[in-house]
C-alpha positions in Angstrom: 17.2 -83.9 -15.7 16.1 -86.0 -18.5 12.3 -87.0 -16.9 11.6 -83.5 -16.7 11.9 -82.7 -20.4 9.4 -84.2 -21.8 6.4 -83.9 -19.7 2.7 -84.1 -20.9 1.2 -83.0 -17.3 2.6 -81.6 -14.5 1.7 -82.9 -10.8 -0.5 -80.6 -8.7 0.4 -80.1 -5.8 -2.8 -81.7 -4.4 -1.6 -84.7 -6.2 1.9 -84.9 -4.6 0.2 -84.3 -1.2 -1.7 -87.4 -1.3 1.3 -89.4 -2.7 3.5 -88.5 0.0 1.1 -89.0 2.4 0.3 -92.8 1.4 4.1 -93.0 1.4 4.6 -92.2 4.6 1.9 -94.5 6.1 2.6 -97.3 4.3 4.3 -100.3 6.8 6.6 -101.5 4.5 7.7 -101.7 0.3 5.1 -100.5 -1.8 4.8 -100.9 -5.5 3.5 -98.3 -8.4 0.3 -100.6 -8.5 -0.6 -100.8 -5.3 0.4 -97.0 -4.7 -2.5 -96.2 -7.6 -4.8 -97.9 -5.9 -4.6 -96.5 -2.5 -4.9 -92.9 -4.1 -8.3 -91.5 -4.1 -8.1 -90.5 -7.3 -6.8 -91.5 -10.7 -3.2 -90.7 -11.9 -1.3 -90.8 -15.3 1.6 -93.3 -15.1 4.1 -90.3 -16.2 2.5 -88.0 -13.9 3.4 -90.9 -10.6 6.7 -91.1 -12.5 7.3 -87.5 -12.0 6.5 -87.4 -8.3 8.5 -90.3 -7.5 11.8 -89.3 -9.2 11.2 -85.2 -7.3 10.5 -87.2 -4.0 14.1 -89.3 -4.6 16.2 -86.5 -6.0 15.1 -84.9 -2.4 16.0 -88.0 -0.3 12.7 -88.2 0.9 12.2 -92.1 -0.7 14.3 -94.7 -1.9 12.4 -96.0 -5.4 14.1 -99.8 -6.8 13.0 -102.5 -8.7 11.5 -104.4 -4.9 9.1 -100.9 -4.4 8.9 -97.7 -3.1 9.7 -97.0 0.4 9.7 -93.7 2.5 12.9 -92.8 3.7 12.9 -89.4 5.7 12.8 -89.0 9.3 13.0 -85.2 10.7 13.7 -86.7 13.7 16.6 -84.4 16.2 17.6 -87.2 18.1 18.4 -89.3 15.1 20.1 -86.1 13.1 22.5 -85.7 16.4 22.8 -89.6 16.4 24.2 -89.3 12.5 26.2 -86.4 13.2 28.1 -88.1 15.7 28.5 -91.5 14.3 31.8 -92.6 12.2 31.7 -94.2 9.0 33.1 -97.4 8.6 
């Protein structure tokens, strides 16, 4: 993957922790800037970048041009719900 080549500083894991878990309580959209400032700490723009693209490649978010929004639900019910729906 071409983001992964050239990176400065790698994520800790603390760091991707926190990220996800302001994703996940966000209500709604939520852009890069607003995502910094909700995190305790300070973060390196490519470092964010980094996060964001693992957390998409894993279908945990969906990251356009609108925001960032978390995408995942574990949920049984709704994995039996999918399984059993058509596609149109």
């Amino acid at each position: 993957m071409e983001i992964y080549k050239n990176i400065i500083h790698y994520p800790s894991l603390r760091t991707m922790l926190m990220v996800e878990r302001i994703l996940k309580e966000a209500d709604t959209l939520i852009d890069r800037e607003e995502l910094k400032r909700r995190l305790p700490l300070k973060i390196m723009h490519q470092t964010l970048n980094v996060i964001l693209k693992y957390l998409e490649d894993k279908g945990l978010i969906i990251d356009s041009h609108k925001g960032i929004l978390w995408i995942y639900n574990p949920s049984p019910k709704l994995k039996k719900a999918l399984e059993k729906s058509r596609e149109i």
